[in-house]
TIROFI-253568 format. One record per residue (C-alpha): residue in one letter; x, y, z. Coordinates in steps of 0.001 Angstrom, whole numbers, plus 500000, padded with zeros to 6 digits. Layout:
<atoms>
+---+--------+--------+--------+
| r |      x |      y |      z |
+---+--------+--------+--------+
| A |      X |      Y |      Z |
...
+---+--------+--------+--------+
</atoms>
This chain:
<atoms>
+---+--------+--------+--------+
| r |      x |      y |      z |
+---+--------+--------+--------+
| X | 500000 | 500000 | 500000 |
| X | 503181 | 502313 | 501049 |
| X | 504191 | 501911 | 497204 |
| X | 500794 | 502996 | 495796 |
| X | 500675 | 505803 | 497676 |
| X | 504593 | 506873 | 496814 |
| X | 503672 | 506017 | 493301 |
| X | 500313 | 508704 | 493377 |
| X | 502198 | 511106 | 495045 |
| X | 505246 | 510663 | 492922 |
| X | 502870 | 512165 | 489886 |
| X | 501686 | 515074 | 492293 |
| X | 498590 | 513728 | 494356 |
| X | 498725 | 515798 | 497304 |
| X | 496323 | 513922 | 498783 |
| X | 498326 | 510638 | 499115 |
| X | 501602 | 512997 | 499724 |
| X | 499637 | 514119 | 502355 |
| X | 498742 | 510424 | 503841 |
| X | 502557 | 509856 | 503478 |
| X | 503514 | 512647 | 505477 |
| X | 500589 | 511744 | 508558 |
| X | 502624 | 508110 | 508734 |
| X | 505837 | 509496 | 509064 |
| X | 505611 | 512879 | 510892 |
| X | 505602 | 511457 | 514225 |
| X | 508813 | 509232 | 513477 |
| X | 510754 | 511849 | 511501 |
| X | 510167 | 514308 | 515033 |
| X | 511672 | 511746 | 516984 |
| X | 514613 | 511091 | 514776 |
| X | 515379 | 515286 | 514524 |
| X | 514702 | 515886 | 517824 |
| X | 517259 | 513193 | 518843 |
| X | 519613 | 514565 | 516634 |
| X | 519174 | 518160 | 517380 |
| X | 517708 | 517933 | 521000 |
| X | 515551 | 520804 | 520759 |
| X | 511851 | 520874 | 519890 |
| X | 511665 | 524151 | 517778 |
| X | 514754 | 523665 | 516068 |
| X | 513691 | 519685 | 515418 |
| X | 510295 | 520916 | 513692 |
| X | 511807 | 523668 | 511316 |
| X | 513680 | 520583 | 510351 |
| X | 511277 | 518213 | 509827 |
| X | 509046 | 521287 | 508019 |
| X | 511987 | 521871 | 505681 |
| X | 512182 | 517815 | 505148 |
| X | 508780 | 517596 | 504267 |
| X | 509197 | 520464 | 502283 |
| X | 511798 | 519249 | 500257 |
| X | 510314 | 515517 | 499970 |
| X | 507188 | 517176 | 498117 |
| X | 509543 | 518728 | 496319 |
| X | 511858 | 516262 | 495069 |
| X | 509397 | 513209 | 495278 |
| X | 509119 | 513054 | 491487 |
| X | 513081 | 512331 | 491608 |
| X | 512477 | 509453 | 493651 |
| X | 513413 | 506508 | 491558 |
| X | 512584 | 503384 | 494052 |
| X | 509285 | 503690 | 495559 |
| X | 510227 | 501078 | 497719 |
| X | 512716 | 502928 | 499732 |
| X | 510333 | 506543 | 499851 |
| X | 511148 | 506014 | 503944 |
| X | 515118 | 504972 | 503979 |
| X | 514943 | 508501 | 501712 |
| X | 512717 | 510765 | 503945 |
| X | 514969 | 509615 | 507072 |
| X | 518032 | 511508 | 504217 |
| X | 516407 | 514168 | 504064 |
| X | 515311 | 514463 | 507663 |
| X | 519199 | 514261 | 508896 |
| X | 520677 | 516414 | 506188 |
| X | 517900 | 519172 | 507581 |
| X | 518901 | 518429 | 510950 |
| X | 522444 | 519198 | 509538 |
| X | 520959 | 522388 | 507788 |
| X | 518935 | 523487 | 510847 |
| X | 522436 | 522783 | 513419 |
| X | 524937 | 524911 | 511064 |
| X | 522097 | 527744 | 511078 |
| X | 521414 | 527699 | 514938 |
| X | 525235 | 528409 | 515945 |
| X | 524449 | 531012 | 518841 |
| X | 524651 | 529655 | 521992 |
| X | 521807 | 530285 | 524476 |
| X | 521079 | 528757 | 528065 |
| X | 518391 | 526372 | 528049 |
| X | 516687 | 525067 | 531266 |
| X | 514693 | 522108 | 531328 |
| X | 512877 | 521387 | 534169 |
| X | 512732 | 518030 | 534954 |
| X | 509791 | 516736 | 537469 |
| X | 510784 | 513039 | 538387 |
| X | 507531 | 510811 | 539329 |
| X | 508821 | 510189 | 542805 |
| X | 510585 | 512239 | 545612 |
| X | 514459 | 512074 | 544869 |
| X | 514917 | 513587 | 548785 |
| X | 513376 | 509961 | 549743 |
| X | 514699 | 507883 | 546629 |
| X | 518421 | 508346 | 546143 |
| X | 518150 | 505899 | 542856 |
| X | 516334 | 507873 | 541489 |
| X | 518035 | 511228 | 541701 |
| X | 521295 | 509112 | 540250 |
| X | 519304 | 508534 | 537385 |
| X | 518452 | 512109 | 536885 |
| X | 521648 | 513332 | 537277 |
| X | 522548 | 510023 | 534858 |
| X | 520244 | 510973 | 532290 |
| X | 521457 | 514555 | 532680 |
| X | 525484 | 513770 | 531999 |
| X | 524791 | 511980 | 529445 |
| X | 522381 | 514732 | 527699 |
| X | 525140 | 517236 | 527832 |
| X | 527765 | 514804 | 526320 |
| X | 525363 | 513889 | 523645 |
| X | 525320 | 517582 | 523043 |
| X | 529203 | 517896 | 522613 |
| X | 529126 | 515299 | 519422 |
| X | 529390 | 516509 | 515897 |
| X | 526067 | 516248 | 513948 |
| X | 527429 | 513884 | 511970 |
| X | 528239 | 511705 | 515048 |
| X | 524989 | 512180 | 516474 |
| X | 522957 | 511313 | 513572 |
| X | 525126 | 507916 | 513155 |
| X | 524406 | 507276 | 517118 |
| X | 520858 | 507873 | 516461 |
| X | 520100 | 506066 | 513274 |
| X | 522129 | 503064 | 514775 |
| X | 521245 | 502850 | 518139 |
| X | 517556 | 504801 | 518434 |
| X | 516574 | 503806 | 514764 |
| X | 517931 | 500206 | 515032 |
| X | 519701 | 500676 | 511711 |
| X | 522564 | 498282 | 510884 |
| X | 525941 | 500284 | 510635 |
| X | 525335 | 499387 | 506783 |
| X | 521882 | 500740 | 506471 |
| X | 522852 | 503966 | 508128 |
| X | 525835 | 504158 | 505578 |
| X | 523204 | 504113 | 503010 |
| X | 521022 | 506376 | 504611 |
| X | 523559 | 509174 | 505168 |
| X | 525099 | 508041 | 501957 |
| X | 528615 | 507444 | 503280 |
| X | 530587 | 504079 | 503680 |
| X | 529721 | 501452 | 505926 |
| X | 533251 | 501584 | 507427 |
| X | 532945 | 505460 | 508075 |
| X | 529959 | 504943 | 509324 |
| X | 531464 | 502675 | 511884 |
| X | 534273 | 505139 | 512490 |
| X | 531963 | 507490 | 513369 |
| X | 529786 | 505439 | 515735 |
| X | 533265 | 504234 | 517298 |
| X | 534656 | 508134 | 518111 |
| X | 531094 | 509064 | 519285 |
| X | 531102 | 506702 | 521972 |
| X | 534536 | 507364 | 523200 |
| X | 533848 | 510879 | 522936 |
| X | 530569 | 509987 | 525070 |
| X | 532472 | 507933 | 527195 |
| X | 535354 | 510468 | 527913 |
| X | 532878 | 513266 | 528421 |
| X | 530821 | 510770 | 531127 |
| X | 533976 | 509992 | 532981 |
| X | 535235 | 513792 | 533078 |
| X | 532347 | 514928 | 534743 |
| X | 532398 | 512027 | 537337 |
| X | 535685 | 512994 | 538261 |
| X | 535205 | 514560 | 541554 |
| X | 536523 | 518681 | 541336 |
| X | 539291 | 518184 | 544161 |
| X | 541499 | 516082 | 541877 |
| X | 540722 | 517858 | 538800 |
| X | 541902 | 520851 | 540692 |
| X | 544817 | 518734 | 541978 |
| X | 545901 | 518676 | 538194 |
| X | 545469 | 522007 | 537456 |
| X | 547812 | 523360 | 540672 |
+---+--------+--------+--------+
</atoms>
């Protein structure tokens, strides 16, 4: 049915472009804002996406990969979107656990958790972060996300590989208590 509906909107039938685009919204949102980690900035992506899939559908030469192409075009925005947002700006986000963290010590460690790893995710280079995503969020083999972002397999995995020692580094320098980074520094 996927194929029909590529193949009617392929020759300009908004309505089944517009079918399309209800199936995947809520999946291409979730793969930007991963990538990006902001809301606004992760819909002006997916709008330009969408944009450009309307656009360019009539390009599309295998129906049968319409969603392996929209996820392209989703990243590359997310790539568009990143390079335009370059000011920095404070961003608070309040997080309200579901139980009392005064009372339930795990759970304020997986806050805090949640919250190191957030800011290291934040340090990658987009094109680290969308590998991470696509492999790990999106399930994607190392060589269908090689496809996807139209690079090598093998870079691909070179990419996944320096993002998680990146991660890793980034996790372990902030558990390093302050008195013996300060030690260091003396």
């Amino acid at each position: 049915m996927d194929r029909d509906l590529v193949l009617a909107a392929r020759d300009g039938n908004g309505d089944a472009f517009g079918r399309l685009a209800a199936d995947s919204i809520d999946r291409c949102y979730a793969l930007a804002h991963r990538i990006l980690r902001d809301p606004e900035l992760a819909r002006d992506a997916v709008q330009v996406a969408m944009l450009g899939a309307w656009e360019d559908l009539p390009k599309l030469r295998d129906p049968d990969r319409f969603h392996a192409w929209l996820t392209r075009l989703v990243v590359n925005a997310c790539y568009s979107e990143s390079r335009r947002e370059r000011r920095w700006t404070t961003k608070l986000r309040l997080v309200t656990p579901a139980g009392d963290s005064e009372t339930d010590p795990d759970l304020a460690i997986s806050v805090a958790d949640r919250d190191e790893l957030e800011r290291a995710f934040r340090r990658l280079p987009m094109d680290q972060r969308a590998v991470v995503v696509l492999h790990h969020y999106e399930g994607l083999t190392l060589e269908e996300v090689g496809r996807t972002l139209n690079i090598p397999a093998g870079t691909a995995r070179s990419r996944l590989h320096h993002a998680t020692r990146q991660l890793r580094a980034a996790v372990e320098a902030d558990a390093r208590p302050a008195s013996i980074s300060e030690g260091r520094s003396a």
